[in-house]
DRENLO-673755 format. One record per residue (C-alpha): residue number from 1; residue in three letters; x, y, z. Coordinates in steps of 0.001 Angstrom, whole numbers. Example, Ala and Ser with C-alpha at 12.3 -4.5 7.8 and 13.67 -1.06 7.14 Angstrom:
! DRENLO-673755
> resi	resn	x	y	z
> 1	ala	12300	-4500	7800
> 2	ser	13670	-1060	7140
END
This chain:
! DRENLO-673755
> resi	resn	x	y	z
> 1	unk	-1667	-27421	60115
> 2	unk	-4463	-29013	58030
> 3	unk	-3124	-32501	55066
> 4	unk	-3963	-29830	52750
> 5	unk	-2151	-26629	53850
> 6	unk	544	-28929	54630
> 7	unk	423	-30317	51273
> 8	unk	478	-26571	49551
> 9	unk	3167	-26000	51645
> 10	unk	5359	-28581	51147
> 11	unk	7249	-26718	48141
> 12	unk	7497	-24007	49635
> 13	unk	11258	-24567	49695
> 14	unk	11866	-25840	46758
> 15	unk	14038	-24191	43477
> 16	unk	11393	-21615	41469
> 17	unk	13080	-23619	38462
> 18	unk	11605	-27006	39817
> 19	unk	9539	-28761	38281
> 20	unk	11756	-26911	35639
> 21	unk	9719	-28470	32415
> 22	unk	6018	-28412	33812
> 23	unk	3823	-27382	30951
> 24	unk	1918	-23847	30483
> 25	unk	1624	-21963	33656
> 26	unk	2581	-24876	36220
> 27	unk	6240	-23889	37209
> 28	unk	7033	-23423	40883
> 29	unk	3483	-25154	41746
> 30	unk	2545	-28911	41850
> 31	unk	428	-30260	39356
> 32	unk	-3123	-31206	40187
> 33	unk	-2459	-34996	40918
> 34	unk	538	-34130	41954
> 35	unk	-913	-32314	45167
> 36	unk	-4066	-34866	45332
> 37	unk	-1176	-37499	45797
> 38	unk	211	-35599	48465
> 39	unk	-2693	-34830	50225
> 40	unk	-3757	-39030	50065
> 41	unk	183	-39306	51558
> 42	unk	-244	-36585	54338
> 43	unk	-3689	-37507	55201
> 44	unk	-2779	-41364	55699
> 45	unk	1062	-41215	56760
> 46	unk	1322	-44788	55387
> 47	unk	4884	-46841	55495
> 48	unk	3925	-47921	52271
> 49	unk	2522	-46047	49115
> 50	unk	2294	-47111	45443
> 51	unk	2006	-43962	43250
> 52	unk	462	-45393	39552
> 53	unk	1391	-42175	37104
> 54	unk	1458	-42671	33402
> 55	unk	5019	-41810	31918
> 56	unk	5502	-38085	31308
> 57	unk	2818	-37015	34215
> 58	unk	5997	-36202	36860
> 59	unk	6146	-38874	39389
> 60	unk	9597	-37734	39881
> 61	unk	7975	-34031	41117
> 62	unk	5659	-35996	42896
> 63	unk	8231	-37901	44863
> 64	unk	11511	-35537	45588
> 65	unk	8465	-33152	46965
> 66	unk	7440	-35669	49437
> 67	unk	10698	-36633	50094
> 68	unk	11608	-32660	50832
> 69	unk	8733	-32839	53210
> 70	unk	9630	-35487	55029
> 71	unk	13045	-34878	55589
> 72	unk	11869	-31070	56245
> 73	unk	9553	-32450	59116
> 74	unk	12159	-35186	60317
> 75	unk	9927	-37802	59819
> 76	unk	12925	-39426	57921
> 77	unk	16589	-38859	58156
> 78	unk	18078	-39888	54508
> 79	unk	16636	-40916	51473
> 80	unk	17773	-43827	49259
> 81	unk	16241	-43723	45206
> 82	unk	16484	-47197	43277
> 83	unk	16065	-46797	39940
> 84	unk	16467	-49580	37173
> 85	unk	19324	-48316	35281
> 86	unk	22727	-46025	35736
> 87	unk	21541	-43301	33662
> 88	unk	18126	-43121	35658
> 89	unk	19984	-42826	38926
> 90	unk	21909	-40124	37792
> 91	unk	18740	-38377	36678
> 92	unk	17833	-38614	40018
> 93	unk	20263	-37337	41423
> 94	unk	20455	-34303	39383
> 95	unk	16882	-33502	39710
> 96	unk	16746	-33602	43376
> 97	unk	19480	-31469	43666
> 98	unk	17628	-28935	42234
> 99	unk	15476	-29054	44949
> 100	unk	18632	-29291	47568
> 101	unk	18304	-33033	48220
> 102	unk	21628	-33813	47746
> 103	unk	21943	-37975	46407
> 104	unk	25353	-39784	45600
> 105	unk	24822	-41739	42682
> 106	unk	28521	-43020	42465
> 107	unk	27684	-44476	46182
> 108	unk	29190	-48307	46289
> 109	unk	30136	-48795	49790
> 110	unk	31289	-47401	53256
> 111	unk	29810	-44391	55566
> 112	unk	28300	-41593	53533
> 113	unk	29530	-37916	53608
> 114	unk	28080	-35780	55471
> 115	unk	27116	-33423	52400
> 116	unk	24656	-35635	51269
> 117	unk	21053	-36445	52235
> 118	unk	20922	-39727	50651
> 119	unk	21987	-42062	47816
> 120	unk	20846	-42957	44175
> 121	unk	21499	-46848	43058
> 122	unk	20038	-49096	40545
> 123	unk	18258	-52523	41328
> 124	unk	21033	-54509	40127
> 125	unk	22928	-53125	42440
> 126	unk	20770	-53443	45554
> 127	unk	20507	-57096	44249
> 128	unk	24750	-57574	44454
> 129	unk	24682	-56108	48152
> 130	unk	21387	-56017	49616
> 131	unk	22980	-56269	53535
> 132	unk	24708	-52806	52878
> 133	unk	21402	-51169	52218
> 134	unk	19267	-53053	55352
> 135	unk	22452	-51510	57295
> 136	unk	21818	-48112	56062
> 137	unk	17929	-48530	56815
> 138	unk	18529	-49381	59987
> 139	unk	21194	-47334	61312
> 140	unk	18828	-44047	59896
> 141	unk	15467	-43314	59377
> 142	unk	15143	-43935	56010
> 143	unk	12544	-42700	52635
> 144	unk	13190	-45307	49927
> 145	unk	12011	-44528	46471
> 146	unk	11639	-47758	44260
> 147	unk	11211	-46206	40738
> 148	unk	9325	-48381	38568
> 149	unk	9104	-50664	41034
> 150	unk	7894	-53324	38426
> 151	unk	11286	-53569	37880
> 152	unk	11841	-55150	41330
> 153	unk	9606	-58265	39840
> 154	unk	12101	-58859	36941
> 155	unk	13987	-61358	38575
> 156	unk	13184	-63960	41878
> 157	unk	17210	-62557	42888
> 158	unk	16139	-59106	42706
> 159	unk	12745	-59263	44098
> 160	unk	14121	-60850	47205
> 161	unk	17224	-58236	47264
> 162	unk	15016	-55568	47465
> 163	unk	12857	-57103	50612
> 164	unk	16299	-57843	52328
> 165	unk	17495	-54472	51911
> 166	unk	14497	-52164	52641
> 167	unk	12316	-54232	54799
> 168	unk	13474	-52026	57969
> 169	unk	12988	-48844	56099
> 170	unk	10572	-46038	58011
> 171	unk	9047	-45044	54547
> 172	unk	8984	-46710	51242
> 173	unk	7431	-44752	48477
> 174	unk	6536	-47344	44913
> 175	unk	6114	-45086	41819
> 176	unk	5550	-46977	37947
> 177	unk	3767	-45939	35356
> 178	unk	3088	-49501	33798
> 179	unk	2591	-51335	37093
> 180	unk	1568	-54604	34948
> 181	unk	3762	-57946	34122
> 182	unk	3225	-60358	32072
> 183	unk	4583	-62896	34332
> 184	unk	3498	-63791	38231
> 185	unk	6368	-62736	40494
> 186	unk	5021	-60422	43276
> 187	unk	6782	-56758	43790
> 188	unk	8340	-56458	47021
> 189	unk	5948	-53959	48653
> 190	unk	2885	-53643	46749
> 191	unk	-374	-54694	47934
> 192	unk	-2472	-57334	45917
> 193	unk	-6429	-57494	46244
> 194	unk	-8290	-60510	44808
> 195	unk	-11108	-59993	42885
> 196	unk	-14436	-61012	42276
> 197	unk	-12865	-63568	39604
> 198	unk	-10528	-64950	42420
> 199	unk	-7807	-62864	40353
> 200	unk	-5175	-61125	42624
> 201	unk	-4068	-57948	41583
> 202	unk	-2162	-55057	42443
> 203	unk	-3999	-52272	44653
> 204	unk	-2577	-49023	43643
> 205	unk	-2781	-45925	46562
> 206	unk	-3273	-43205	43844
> 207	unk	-3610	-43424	40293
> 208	unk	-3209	-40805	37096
> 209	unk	-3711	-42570	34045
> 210	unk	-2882	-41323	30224
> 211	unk	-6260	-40388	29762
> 212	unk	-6438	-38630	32867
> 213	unk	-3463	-37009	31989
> 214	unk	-4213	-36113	28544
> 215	unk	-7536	-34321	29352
> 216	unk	-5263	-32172	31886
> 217	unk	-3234	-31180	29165
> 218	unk	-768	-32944	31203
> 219	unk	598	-35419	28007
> 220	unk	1037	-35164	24728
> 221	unk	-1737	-36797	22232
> 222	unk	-109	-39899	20368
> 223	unk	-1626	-39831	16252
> 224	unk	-150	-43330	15348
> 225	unk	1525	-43937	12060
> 226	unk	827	-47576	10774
> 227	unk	2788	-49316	7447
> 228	unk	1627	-52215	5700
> 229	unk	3279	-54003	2751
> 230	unk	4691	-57216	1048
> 231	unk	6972	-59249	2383
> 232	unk	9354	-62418	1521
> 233	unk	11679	-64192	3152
> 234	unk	13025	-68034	3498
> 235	unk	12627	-70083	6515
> 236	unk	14972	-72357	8030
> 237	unk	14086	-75342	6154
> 238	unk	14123	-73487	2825
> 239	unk	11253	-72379	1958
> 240	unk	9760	-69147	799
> 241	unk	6981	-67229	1874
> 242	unk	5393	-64149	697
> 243	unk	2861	-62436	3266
> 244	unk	1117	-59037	3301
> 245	unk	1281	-57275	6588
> 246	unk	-1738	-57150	8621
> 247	unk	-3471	-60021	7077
> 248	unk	-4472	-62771	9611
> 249	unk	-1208	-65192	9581
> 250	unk	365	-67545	11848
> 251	unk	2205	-66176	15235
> 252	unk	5759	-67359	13531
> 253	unk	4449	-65798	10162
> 254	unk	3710	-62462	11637
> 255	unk	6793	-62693	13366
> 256	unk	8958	-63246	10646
> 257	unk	7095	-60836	8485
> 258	unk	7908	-58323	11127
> 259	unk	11298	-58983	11270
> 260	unk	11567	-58875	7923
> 261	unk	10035	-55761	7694
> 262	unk	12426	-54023	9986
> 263	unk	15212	-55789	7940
> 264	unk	17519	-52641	6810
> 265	unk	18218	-53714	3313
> 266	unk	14674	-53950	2232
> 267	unk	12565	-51369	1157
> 268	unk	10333	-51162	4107
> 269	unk	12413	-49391	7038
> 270	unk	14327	-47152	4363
> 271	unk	10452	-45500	3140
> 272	unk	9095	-45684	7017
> 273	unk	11959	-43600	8312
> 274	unk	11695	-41412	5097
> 275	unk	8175	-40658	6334
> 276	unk	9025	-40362	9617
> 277	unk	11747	-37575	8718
> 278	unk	9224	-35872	6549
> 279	unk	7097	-35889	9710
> 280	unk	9325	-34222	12263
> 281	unk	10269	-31828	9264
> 282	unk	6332	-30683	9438
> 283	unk	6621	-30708	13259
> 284	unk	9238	-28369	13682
> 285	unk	8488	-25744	11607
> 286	unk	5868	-25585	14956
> 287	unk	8390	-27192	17527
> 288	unk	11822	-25951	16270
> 289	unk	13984	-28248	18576
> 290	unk	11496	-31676	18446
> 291	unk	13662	-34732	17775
> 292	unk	13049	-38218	16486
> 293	unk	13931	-41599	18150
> 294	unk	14560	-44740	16404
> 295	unk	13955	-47896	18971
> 296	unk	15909	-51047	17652
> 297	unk	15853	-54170	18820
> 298	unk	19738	-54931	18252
> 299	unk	23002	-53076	17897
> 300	unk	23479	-54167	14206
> 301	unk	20114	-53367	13481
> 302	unk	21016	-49624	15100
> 303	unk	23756	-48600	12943
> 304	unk	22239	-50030	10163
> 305	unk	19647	-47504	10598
> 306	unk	21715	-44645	11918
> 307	unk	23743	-44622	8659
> 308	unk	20400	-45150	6250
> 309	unk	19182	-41774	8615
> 310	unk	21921	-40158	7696
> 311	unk	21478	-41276	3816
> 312	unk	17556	-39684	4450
> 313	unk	18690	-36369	6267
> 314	unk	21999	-35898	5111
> 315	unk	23171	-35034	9269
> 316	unk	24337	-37636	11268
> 317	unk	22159	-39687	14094
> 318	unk	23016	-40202	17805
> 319	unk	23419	-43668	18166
> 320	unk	22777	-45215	21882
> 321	unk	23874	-48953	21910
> 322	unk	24464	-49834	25675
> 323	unk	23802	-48577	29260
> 324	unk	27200	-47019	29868
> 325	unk	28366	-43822	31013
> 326	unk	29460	-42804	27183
> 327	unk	25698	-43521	26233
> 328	unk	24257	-41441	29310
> 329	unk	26456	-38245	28308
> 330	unk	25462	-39072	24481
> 331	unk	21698	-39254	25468
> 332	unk	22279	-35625	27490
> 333	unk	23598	-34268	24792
> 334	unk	21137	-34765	22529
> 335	unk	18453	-33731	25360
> 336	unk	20155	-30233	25495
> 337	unk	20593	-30263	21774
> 338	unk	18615	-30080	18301
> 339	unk	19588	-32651	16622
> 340	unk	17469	-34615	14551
> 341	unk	17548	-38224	15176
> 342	unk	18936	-40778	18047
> 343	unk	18939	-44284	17790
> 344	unk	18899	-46372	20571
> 345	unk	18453	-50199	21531
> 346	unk	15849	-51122	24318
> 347	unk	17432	-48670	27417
> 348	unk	15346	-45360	25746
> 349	unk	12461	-46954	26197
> 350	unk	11850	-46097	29605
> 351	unk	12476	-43393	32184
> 352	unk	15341	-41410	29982
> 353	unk	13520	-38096	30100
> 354	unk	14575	-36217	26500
> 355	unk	10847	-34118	26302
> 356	unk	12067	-32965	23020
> 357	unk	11082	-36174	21149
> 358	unk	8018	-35714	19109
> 359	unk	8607	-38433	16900
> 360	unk	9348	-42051	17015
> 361	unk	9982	-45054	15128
> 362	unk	9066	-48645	16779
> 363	unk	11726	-50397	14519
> 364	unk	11823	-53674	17511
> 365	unk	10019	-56553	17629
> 366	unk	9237	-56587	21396
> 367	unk	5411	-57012	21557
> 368	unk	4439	-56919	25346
> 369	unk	2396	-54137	26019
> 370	unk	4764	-53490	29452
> 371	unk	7628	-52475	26644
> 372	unk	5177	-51050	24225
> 373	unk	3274	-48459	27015
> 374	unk	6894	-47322	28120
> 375	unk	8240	-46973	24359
> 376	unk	5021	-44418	23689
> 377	unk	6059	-43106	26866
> 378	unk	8945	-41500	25715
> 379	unk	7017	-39203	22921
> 380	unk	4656	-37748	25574
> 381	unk	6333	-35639	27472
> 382	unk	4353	-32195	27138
> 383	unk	5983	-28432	27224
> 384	unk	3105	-26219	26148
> 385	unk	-46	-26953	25054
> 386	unk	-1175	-28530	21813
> 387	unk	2259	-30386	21049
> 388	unk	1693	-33839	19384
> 389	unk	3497	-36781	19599
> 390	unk	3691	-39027	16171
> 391	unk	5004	-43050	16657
> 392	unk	5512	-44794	13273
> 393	unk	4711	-48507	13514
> 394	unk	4331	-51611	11440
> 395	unk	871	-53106	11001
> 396	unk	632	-55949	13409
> 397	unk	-2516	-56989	15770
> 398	unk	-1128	-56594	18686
> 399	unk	982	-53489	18407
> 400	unk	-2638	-51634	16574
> 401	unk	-4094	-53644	19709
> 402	unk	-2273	-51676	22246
> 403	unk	-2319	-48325	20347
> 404	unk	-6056	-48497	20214
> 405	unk	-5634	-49137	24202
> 406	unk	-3191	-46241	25022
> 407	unk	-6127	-44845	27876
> 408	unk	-6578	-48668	29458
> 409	unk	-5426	-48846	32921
> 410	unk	-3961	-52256	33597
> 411	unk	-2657	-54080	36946
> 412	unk	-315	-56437	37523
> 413	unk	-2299	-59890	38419
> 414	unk	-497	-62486	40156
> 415	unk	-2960	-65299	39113
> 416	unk	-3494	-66465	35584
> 417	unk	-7144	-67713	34495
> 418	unk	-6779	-71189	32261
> 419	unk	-9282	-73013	31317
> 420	unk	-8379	-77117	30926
> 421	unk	-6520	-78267	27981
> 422	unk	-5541	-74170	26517
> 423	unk	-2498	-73754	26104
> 424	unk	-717	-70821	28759
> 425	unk	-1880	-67617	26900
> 426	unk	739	-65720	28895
> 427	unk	3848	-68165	28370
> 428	unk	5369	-66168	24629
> 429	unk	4375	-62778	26417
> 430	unk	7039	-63507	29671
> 431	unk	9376	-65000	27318
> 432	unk	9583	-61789	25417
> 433	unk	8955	-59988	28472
> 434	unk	12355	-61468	29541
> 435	unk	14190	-60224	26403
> 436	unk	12604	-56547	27088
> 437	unk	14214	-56537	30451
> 438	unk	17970	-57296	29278
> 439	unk	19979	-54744	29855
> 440	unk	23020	-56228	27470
> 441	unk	22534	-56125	24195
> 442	unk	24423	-59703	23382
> 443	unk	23845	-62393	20987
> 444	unk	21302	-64750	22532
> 445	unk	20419	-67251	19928
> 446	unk	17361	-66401	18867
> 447	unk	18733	-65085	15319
> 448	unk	19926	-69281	14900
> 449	unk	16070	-70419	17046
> 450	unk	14063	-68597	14538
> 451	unk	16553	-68783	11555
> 452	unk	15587	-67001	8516
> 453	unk	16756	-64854	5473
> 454	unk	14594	-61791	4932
> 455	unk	14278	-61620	616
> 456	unk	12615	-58143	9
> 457	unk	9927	-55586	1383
> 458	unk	8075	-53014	236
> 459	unk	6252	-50558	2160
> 460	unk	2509	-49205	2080
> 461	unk	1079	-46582	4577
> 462	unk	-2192	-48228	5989
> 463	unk	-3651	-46314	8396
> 464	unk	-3789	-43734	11164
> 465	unk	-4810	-44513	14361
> 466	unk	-5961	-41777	17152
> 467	unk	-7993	-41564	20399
> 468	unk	-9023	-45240	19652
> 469	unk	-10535	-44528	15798
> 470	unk	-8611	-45256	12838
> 471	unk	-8407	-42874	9819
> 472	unk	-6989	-43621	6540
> 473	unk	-6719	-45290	2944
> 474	unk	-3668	-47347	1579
> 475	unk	-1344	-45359	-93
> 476	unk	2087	-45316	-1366
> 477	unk	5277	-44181	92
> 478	unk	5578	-40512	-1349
> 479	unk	1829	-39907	-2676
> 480	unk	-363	-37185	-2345
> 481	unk	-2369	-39326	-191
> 482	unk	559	-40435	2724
> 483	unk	2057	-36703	2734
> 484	unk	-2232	-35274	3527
> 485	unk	-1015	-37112	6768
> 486	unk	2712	-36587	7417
> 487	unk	1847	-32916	6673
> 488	unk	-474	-32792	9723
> 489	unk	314	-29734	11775
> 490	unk	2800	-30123	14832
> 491	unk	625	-27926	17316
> 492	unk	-2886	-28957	17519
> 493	unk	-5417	-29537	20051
> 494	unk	-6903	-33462	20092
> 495	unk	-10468	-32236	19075
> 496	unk	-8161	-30461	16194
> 497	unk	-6893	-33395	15343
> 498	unk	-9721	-35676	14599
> 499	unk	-11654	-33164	12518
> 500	unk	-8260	-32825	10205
> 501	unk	-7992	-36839	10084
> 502	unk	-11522	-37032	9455
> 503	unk	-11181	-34229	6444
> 504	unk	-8676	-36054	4852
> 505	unk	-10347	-39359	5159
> 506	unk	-13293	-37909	3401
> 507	unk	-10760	-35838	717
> 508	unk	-9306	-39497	-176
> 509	unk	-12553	-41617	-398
> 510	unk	-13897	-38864	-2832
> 511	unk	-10677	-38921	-5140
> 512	unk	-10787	-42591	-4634
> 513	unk	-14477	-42240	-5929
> 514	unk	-13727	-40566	-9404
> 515	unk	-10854	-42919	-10401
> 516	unk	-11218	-45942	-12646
> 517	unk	-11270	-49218	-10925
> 518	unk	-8660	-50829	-12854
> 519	unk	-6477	-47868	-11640
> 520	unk	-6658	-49169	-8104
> 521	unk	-3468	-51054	-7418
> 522	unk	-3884	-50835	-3612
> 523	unk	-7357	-51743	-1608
> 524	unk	-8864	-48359	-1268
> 525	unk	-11345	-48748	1678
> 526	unk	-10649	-46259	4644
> 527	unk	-9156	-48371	7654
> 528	unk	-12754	-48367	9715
> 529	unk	-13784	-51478	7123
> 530	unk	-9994	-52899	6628
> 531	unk	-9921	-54002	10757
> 532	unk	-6548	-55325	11214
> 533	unk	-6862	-58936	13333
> 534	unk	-4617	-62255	14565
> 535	unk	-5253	-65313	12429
> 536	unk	-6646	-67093	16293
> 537	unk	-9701	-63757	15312
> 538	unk	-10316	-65065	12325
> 539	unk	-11179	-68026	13368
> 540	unk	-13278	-66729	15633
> 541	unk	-15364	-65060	13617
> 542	unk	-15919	-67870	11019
> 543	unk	-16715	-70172	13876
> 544	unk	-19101	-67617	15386
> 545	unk	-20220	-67664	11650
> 546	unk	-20765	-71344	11442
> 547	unk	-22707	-71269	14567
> 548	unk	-24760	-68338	13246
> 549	unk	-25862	-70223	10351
> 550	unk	-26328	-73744	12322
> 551	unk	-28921	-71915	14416
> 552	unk	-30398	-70456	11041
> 553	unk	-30358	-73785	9798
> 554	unk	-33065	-74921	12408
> 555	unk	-34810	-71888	12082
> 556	unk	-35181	-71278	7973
> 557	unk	-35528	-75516	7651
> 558	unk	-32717	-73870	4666
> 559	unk	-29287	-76221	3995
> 560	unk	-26045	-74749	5457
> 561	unk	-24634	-74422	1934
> 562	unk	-27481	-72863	591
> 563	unk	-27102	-69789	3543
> 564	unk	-23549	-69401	3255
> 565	unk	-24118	-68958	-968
> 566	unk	-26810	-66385	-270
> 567	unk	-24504	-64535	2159
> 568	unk	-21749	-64542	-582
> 569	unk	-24632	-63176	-2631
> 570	unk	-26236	-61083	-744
> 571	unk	-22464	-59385	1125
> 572	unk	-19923	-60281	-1652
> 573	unk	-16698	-61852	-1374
> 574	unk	-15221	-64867	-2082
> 575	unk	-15829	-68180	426
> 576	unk	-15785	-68152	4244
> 577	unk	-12740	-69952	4681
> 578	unk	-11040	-67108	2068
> 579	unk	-12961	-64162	3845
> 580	unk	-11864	-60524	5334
> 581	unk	-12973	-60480	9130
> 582	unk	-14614	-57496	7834
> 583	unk	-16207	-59713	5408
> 584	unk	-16801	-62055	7959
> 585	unk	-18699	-59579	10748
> 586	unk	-20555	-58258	7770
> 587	unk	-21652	-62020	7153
> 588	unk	-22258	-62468	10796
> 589	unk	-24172	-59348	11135
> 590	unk	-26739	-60128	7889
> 591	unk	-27487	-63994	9237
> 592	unk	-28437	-62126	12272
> 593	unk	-30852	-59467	10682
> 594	unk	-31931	-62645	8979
> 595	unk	-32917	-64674	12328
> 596	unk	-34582	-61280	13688
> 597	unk	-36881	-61304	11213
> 598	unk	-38090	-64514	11317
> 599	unk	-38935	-64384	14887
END
């Protein structure tokens, strides 16, 4: 039998219902990566294979298939998943035995029963008793899944757990769909390639990425939702500050305007999950069931927002606070249900498969794109074609950073580049890369670290962002102008999309044309020439400024004030040091034109 027949074959004894949510047409066959994976697998017969799969693709088709074929053709005996939490393993469990791979996932100790093909455990429990599960390897030829393996990299303990445990196993099959870190620890398993740089980084055997995905059909487009505003709030040492967000700040500034934003007596989260309610409304008169997920970053925060919700919607939220069985039945239940809205702290956002989401709310101030790629992830999940997916945000660099990067394929690099004298550009992203990863939702100081009292917030919509472009004028919470947006049908194919987001841009900057100026409370410019950036951009750009107009300097024989007054004169705006960036890269680009043209 040829990799490939073999491969076409290898579901040939699976359930008709499995993959029971494949999109359009796909049931009771293997999706196309799905069976190019296989084929790399068959064709190679490697003891070790690291599966790359952007979240919603079906890595968990992918793998109980190959599993089913290997135990079919005895090339293993049992098969042991490892999964980072207790709902996940359960998940696992369940879907295999759909496929008649029967998995314990209440398996602790002691000889397994003879009914079952295998077991289902988390990381953290691997890491409590790795000898039990080298035993099992050894005693049995054994497959051993490691579901986002990344996971195995989260702690030195567990890392070296998993290498005890599985290092005798016959197969080992890696599946992630965000296989980067932000810190250095190697996975157990994976293979690292240096590169030209002298970087090492992880080699992955077969790779779908989002964009791959998404011109399959395979995903669900993301339109992104971002909310600006003015905030104020008192620091620790008694001061207050007022900040806009999006403007260039400080890294503690943006934080605390962030966090002040999300604050649930201000203004700001009540009118963002107003919108985001009036959203799903418009989405389900497509998508009947679609639901709505609130991710908060603590359990206070959670009901907070579960009982403004139900203020908003009049019906009650599902509110998810810990990993425990009473939060895996509550998180089934709304995955079989219609319900609105869940709420949930940190464990949603990854691997809890509820395809029904459509709409989501990043209400946390976890900024590492690791967390961020497997929050989107849970809005993605496609049933039939054309379904969007619509994540409200707050307007901060890096979060409009990493939506504007949803098709990037990263690896996980185990060597940092640093130049002399920088400071470690990677040191805040572990740190918060380590609060992503906690499983407990306890008090860990931080609230008394960063101390602060958020004051009051307002809200502002600011912009959409899609496919990488960004659509969009300021408006208020409740206009004409935000609902063109929130009214933006549920079912619509991605070229459909940008045309409508390009309509209404146009429909806005022509009303925004025929008012007064003194009518304009809000800056009306569509988001292309409002480019959200950090305040370490900024000064970028006004030093690459400053060096633009040295090297004029020497060429015109002109003063440096006299250039930088005929920039103002020529561009507009007020002084460099008070410019936009956009005002800035306008700047930057004139000097230029300048320079050419004396040449």
């Amino acid at each position: 039998m040829t990799t490939t027949s073999a491969a076409a074959n290898s579901s040939h004894h699976l359930s008709p219902a499995f993959p029971g949510r494949a999109p359009w047409g796909t049931a009771n066959k293997l999706r196309a990566w799905q069976q190019g994976a296989m084929e790399r697998y068959l064709q190679e017969q490697p003891r070790d294979f690291l599966a790359v799969a952007t979240p919603g693709a079906g890595k968990t088709t992918f793998a109980l298939t190959l599993a089913s074929w290997l135990l079919h053709h005895h090339v293993v005996q049992q098969v042991t998943v490892v999964a980072p939490t207790e709902h996940l393993k359960k998940q696992w469990a369940e879907a295999a035995a759909r496929i008649g791979i029967k998995l314990d996932p209440e398996y602790s100790a002691g000889p397994l029963s003879k009914e079952y093909h295998g077991v289902a455990v988390t990381y953290a429990g691997v890491g409590v008793r790795p000898m039990l599960h080298r035993n099992r390897s050894e005693q049995r030829k054994t497959l051993v899944i490691l579901d986002e393996i990344h996971h195995a990299g989260d702690s030195k303990s567990w890392g070296e757990a998993c290498l005890e445990a599985f290092e005798p196993a016959t197969r080992r099959l890696a599946l992630t769909g965000t296989p980067f870190r932000s810190d250095t620890n190697p996975i157990p398993f994976v293979t690292y390639e240096e590169g030209n740089d002298g970087i090492r980084r992880s080699s992955a055997d077969y790779t779908y990425g989002y964009g791959s995905a998404l011109g399959d059909g395979v995903v669900r487009p993301v339109i992104f939702l971002s909310y600006s505003g003015n905030m104020r709030w008192r620091t620790k040492a008694g001061d207050e500050i007022a900040a806009r967000l999006g403007e260039p700040m400080t890294k503690d500034a943006v934080s605390q305007a962030w966090r002040t934003a999300l604050d649930p007596r201000g203004e700001w989260m009540p009118n963002v999950l107003k919108a985001a309610d009036t959203r799903l409304t418009e989405v389900r008169k497509a998508i009947p069931d679609a639901g709505g997920l609130v991710i908060a970053s603590d359990q206070d925060s959670a009901r907070a927002y579960a009982k403004l919700i139900r203020e908003i919607t009049g019906t009650k939220a599902t509110v998810v606070l810990s990993d425990d069985a009473g939060a895996s039945k509550r998180i089934d239940d709304f995955s079989e249900g219609t319900d609105r809205w869940m709420v949930a702290v940190r464990m949603v956002s990854e691997g809890v498969d509820v395809p029904r989401l459509a709409v989501g709310v990043y209400a946390t101030t976890i900024s590492t794109p690791l967390f961020f790629a497997q929050a989107v992830g849970r809005f993605v999940r496609s049933r039939r074609r054309g379904e969007t997916a619509s994540v409200f945000l707050p307007t901060v660099p890096d979060l409009l950073t990493f939506a504007n990067e949803m098709e990037v394929e990263r690896d996980h690099a185990l060597d940092k580049p640093k130049k002399e004298g920088e400071e470690d550009p990677y040191a805040e992203s572990e740190k918060e890369m380590d609060e992503a990863n906690k499983q407990e939702d306890e008090d860990t100081g931080e609230q008394e670290q960063f101390s602060f009292e958020a004051l009051e917030s307002e809200a502002v919509f600011d912009r959409v962002l899609f496919d990488g472009a960004e659509f969009g004028m300021q408006a208020h919470p409740g206009s004409e102008e935000e609902q063109d947006y929130l009214g933006i049908p549920g079912l619509l194919e991605p070229d459909q999309v940008q045309m409508l987001l390009q309509k209404r841009q146009a429909r806005q900057i022509a009303h925004s044309r025929k008012k007064p100026d003194e009518e304009a409370d809000l800056l009306e410019l569509p988001a292309e020439r409002r480019p959200v950036v950090s305040h370490k951009e900024l000064l970028g750009l006004r030093k690459q400024l400053n060096t633009m107009v040295g090297a004029y300097v020497h060429q015109s024989g002109k003063p440096h004030g006299v250039i930088h007054t005929e920039l103002r004169r020529t561009c507009g705006g007020p002084p460099s040091a008070e410019a936009t960036a956009g005002q800035l890269r306008q700047r930057i680009e004139k000097v230029q034109e300048w320079a050419t043209r004396m040449k």
